[in-house]
Each structure stands twice: as C-alpha cells, then as structure tokens.
N, C-alpha and C positions, 0 to 999 in steps of 0.2 A: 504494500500500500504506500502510494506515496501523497503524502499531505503538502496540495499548494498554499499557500500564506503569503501576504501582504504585508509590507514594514510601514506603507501609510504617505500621507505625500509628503512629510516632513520629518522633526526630528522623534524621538526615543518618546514622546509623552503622547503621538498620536498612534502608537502603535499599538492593537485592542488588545484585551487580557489572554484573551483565547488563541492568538496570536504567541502570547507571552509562553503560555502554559505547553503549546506546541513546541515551540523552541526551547523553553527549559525541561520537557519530558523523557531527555535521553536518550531519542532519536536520532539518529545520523543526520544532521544540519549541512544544505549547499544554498548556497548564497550566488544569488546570477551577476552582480556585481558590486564591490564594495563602495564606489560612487554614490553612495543615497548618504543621508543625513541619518538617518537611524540604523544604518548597518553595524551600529556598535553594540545592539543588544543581542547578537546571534555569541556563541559561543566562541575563547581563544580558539583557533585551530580548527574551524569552519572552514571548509574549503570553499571559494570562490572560482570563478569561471572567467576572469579576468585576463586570463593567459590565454584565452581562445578568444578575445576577442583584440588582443595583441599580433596572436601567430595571423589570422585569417585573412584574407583579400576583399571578401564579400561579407555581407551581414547574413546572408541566406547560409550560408556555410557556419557561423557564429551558433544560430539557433539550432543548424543539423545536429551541431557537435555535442552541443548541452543537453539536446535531449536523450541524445546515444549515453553520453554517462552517465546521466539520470536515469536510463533502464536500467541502464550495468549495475547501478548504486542500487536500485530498489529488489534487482535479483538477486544480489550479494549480500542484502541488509532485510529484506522483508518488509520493511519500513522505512521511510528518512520522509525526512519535511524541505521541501523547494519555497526557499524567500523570493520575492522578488522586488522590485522600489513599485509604491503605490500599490494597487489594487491588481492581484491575479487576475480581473476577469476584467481588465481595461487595456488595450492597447499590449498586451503580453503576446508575444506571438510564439514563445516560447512553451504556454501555456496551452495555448492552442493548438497545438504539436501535441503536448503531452496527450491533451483529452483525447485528439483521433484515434493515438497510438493503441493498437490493440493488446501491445504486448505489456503494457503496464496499466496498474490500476489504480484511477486516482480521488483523492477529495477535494473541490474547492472550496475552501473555507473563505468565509467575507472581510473585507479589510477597507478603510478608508483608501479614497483614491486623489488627484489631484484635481479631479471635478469638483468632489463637494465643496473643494477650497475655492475653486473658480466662479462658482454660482454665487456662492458668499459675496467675494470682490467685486463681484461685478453688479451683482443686484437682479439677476436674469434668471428669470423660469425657463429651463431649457425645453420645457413638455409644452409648455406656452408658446414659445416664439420658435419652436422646431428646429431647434442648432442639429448643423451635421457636424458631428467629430470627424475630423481627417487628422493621418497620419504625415508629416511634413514632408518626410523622406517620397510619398506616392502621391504629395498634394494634386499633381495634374492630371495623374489618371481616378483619384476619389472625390475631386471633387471636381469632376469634369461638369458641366452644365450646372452646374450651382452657382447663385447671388449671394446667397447665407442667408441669416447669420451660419457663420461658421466657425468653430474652436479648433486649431490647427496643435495638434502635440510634439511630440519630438524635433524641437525646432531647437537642435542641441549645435548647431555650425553656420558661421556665415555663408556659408553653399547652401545648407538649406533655405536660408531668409533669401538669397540670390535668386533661387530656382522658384520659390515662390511669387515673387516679383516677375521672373520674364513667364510662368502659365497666367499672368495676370493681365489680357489685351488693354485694359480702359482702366486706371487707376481708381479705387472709390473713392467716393468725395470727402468722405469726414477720416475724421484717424483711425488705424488702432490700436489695440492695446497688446502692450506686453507686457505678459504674467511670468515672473522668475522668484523662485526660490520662495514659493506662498508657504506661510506658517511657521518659515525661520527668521531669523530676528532682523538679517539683511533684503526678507521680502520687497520686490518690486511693482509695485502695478503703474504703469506707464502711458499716457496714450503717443504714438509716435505716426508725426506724418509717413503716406508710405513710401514717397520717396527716399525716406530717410531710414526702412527699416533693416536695410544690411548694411546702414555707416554706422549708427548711433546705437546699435542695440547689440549686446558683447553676447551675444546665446551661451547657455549651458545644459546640460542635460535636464534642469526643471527650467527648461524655458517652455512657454507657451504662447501662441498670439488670437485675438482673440479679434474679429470680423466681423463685423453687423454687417455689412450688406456693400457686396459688389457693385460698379455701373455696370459693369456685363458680364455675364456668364462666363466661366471658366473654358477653355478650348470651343469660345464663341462661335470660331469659324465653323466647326461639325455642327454646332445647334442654330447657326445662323442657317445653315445649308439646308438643314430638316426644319425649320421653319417655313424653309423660303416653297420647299417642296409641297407642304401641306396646303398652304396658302393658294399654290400652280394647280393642287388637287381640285378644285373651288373653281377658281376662274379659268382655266384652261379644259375645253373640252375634252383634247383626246386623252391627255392626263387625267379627268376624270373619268373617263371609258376605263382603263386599263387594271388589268389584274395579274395575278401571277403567272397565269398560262399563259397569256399576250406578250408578257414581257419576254418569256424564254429567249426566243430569237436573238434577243439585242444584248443578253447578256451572255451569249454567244457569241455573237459578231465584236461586240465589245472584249471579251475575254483574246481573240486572235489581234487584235487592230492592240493591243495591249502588249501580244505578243511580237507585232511587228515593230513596234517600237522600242521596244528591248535589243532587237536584232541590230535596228541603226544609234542604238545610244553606245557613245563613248567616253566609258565614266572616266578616263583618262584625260583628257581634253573637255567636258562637260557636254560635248556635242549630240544634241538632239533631246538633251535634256527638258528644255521647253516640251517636245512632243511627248515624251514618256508621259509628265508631269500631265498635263492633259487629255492623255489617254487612261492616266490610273484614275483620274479627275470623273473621268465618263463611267470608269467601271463600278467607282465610288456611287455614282448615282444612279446603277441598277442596284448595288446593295440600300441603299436608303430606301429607295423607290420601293422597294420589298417590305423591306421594314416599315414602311408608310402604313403599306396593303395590311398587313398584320397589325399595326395598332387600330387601323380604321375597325379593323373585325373585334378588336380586344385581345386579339390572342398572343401576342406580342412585339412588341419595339424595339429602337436601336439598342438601347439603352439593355435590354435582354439578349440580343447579336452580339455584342460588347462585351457583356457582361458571358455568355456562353463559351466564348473562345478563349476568354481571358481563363475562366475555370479549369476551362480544356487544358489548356497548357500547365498550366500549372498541377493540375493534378497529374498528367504525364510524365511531369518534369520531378513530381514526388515519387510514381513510382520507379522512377529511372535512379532516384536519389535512395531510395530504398533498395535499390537491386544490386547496385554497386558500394551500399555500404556508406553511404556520401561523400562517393567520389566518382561523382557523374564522368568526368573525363578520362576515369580508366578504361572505362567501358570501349572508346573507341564507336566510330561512324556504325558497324555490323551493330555489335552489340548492344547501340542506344536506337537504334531503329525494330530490330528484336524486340526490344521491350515497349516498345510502341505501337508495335502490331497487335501486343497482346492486348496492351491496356485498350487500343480500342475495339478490340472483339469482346474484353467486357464488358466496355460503357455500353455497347449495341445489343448487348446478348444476342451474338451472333453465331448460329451451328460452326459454319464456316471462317475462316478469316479471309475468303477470296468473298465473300458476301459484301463488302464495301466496294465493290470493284464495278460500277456501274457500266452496264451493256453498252449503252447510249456510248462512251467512249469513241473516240476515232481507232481503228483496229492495229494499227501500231502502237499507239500509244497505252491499248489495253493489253496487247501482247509483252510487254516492255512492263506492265503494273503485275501482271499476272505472275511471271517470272523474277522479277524481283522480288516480288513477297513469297516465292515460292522459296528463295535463295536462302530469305531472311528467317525463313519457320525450318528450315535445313532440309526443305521437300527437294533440293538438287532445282532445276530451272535454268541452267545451263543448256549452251547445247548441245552435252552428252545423256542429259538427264531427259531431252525432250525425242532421243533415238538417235541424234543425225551425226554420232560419233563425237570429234574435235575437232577444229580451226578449219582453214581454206578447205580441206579434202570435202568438206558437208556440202559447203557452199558450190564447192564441182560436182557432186552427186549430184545436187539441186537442180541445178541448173541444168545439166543432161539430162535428166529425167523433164523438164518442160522441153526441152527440143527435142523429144523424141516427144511427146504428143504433147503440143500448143496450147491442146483444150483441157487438158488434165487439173482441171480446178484441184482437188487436193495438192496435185505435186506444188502449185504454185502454191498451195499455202503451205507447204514443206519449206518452200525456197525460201520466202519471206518469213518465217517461223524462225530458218536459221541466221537469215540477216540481221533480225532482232536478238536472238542468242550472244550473235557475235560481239554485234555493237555493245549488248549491255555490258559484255564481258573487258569489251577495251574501252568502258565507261563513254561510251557517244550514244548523247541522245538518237535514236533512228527517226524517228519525225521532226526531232531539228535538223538533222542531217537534211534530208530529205527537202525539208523547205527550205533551207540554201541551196541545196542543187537545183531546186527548181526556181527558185528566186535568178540562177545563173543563167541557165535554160533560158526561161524568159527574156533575161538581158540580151544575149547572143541573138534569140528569134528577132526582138526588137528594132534591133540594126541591122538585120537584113533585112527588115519587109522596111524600114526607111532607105536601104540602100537601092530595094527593089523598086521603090516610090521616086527618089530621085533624076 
C-alpha cells in the first residue's frame, strides 16, 4: 500500500495532522522534492527524488522515474507514504501515474493545496466565475480557446512567463497578478502589467499568475478559423448543403495536392514553402469543416478531434514507455512501431491487426501497409515470405511470367507484389517512386507535343 500525502502550500503549520501521523507512523517516507517550505517535517534520512530531477533531460522522464521506484519501494516495503508540495490530487502528475498504475496500490489522502491560499488573496469564487486551472509549462495547448478567468500554476522560470506571453495574440487590458510564496512570511500578491510579466517578476516554484480575462482567445487563429467556418455554414449556401459524404472527395483531392507540395518544397532553401503552407491550410479546412458537421449534430467538435489525438499519442507513447522500461529510445524504429501496432489493435478491439488497413486505399500503397505491419507482428512480409524467393531473381520470374501471357492478371499482381516487397525492403516508398516517374514521364511527353506544336 502506498499512502499519497500533501505537505500543504506553505510552511510546517499548514501541514494536516493526518498528514503528520502518516509521516510519523514508521512507514518508509519518499519525498518528490525537498524544494517546499515544509519538507522539514518528513523524517532525517527521507529519501528524496531530487537526483532524478538533476540526472534527467525531460520532465516526462523525471515522473517515469519516481514512479518506477515508488513501485520498487512499495514491493520491497508493503507500505511507504509518497509526500509531495501542496495537494496530491492538484496538479501532481506524479500522482496520476501512481493511480493508473496497476501494479501498485494506492491511498489518497486530502491535504491543503495552493488554491485554497489563492481564493483567499484574491477574493474569487472559483465555482462562480468558472476559472480554468492551467499548467504553465502546456499553457498553449490547455488553454487553447480560453479568455478566462484563468489560474496559471507552475510558473516556476522566466521561459515559462516568456512562453506565456508569445501563446498570448492580443495582450488583456487590465493587469495581472502574481501569487509567490502565499502563506510564508515573504508572500507576494502583485498585480503586474503584462508587458512587464517576464522582466519584473523573478518566478519560483510557488509562483502562480492569476488572469481574469483575455482580449482574445488563446491560439485565436484555430478558433478564429472555426468561427469564421460556422458563420460561412449560415450564409453560404453550398457550405450549408454539405455533409460528411459530400465532403469525401475534397478531402481527397486535398490530401494529394498536399502531397504535391511536399514533393516541390525545399526545406533547405525554404522554396515552395508558401504553397505547402496553403495547401496544409486547405487540408486544415476539410478537418474543421468535419468537425463543424459533428458539432452541428452534437456529436462532436474540434475541441474532441484535438483532444482524441492528443490522448492517442500519449497513451501510445505510455505504452511504448512501459515496454521498454522508460526508455523509449532503446527500443529502436522496429521495436516502437511493434508496440504501436499492438496498442492500437486494442484501442479498436480488433480480431485482426491488418483490420485498420482500409480497402478504399490506392493498391500500392495498401500493399506497402499490409507488409509492413506484417514485418512488424514478425508474420515475415518480405519478398520471401510473400513466395517470390529474394532480390532481382523474383523480379525476373515476374516479369517473364507476364511476357509469356500479357493477360495473366495474377502474374501481374505477382510482378507488382514483388516491386513493392523490394522497395519496402531498400526503404522506397513505391507510390512515391512511382509519382516521380510519372511526374518525369509527363515532363519529357510535354516537350515533345510543344516541340511537335512548334
């Protein structure tokens, strides 16, 4: 059992009794960082976690660590109690780890947090006036489309007060405030213009800033875009004709015109950058355009598209974290694709893992999906594994077998079965291949039928 607790958002006198009585019970005591103002009442010889967040590169790899030996501790111990600064069930992501973890079993116990200090200073019902908590470090992606009021937490570096200011298109008009070190004797409440919020304001780990109300919405430009969209739903006829099956087309045509602009972009020179940028711009507004259709129905909006992929990744990226032990990068390109194959044959609860691999596909391109994930589950999908031997000698089979009969539908899907074996095997896409030879083709046709014109 392992027992989560709270040291409170201040020093040794907001720390609850129950709190106390956990800590002095004679349980194995780990402490996530000695950084708080009341880390003095955990026991001499507490181990801290301080050192991993010294050794680490990332913070995601900080929380992997602590909670690996926080199982270790509670299979070794049966018991031990996890402190951490303020409230276990606030902004702990450490803690939220814990809970999913199947392999340990835990309590959270309740503790003052640095909100309740916040409501105090500031005079503000947060159930009242609907403040969203965001975390400083993901300000732009949590509080995307938001005006506020908004409480902003770990606002512990002038990178973060930086990064905060540039996801901020329109500066709000009044001040705000910055909450540092509430209920110790050097507490700050501040209000600071926001121009001035990453010169004048020295952040620490109890820093906080606190936002009544944006002029415009956070990553304005996507909620400007989906406004502008709904609006075109209204007064634009064939935009309000349109639905999901209508659309398909275009988010097809869009998807290749996407792809042709990749082909002439050259990230080296920047050249054609403009076209990319306006071609991802168009593809952008068949996914909105969707996302429209679904909110109009109630069934869902961007903000659920966003919010789905975002999930997705991340829970992928946990189980990749989990397989390799939390060290994604051992794994290797095979090895974290492997594991990606699985996780999503169980998000689909799919019989198959070739059941993702939509028909509708272009038939090189589904040949080339089919065999790679054939590669990846170790079904073989090479072109030994699909009959046609090894290398050039298939490819000569192939092809004498369509010149001895022209019509021989199979044999050509032989030939072409092992064109796509090969390629995947000396890593070339076959349908990109395929579209610059034919993109060449065309050029050569071109200038003869203008030579033949002249």
């Amino acid at each position: 059992m392992l027992h989560l607790v709270g040291l409170g958002p201040a020093g040794p006198d907001l720390v609850t009794v129950g709190t106390r009585d956990l800590i002095d019970g004679g349980r194995p005591v780990f402490l996530r960082t000695r950084r708080h103002p009341a880390a003095s009442v955990v026991p001499d010889g507490t181990v801290d976690f301080d050192d991993v967040y010294e050794a680490a590169d990332r913070i995601e790899d900080v929380y992997r660590e602590i909670v690996e030996r926080l199982v270790d501790a509670e299979a070794r111990h049966g018991s031990a109690v996890y402190a951490v600064p303020g409230s276990p069930v606030v902004a702990e992501h450490t803690v939220e780890l814990l809970v999913a973890d199947p392999r340990v079993e835990v309590v959270v116990h309740p503790a003052l947090s640095f909100l309740d200090l916040t409501w105090a200073r500031l005079g503000v019902d947060p159930v009242e006036r609907g403040v969203r908590l965001v975390d400083g470090h993901r300000f732009d992606s949590e509080a995307a489309g938001e005006r506020g009021p908004l409480l902003v937490g770990q606002c512990d570096s002038s990178f973060v007060l930086s990064d905060i200011k540039l996801a901020v298109e329109e500066p709000p008009r009044e001040p705000v405030v910055v909450l540092q070190r509430l209920g110790l004797p050097d507490e700050l409440v501040a209000e600071v213009a926001w121009e001035d919020l990453d010169r004048v304001v020295s952040p620490d780990h109890l820093t906080s800033l606190w936002i009544p109300r944006l002029a415009a919405p956070v990553a304005s430009d996507v909620a400007r875009f989906e406004a502008l969209l709904r609006r075109l739903r209204v007064s634009d006829p064939w935009k309000a004709e349109q639905t999901h099956d209508s659309l398909k087309r275009f988010l097809l045509e869009e998807s290749y015109e996407v792809l042709e602009a990749i082909d002439a972009y050259d990230p080296e020179s920047g050249a054609g950058a403009d076209e990319l940028t306006s071609e991802l711009g168009d593809l952008l507004y068949q996914v909105v355009f969707h996302a429209a259709l679904g909110a109009e129905a109630g069934w869902f909006d961007l903000s659920d598209v966003a919010r789905a992929i975002h999930d997705k990744l991340l829970s992928r990226n946990d189980d990749l974290e989990r397989a390799t032990g939390g060290r994604p990068g051992d794994a290797g390109v095979d090895g974290a694709i492997t594991v990606w194959e699985s996780s999503k044959r169980a998000e689909h609860g799919r019989a198959s893992a070739f059941d993702g691999i939509p028909h509708a596909l272009p038939a090189l391109t589904r040949a080339q999906k089919v065999g790679r994930k054939a590669e990846a589950l170790g079904l073989g999908g090479g072109a030994e594994a699909l009959g046609l031997g090894a290398g050039a000698e298939d490819l000569r089979g192939a092809v004498a077998a369509v010149q001895r009969d022209p019509t021989d539908v199979e044999a050509f899907g032989v030939l072409l079965a092992a064109v796509v074996a090969a390629a995947r095997e000396g890593g070339v896409d076959p349908e990109d291949a395929l579209r610059r030879r034919v993109d060449a083709d065309e050029a050569v046709y071109r200038s003869r039928e203008s030579e033949s014109e002249g």
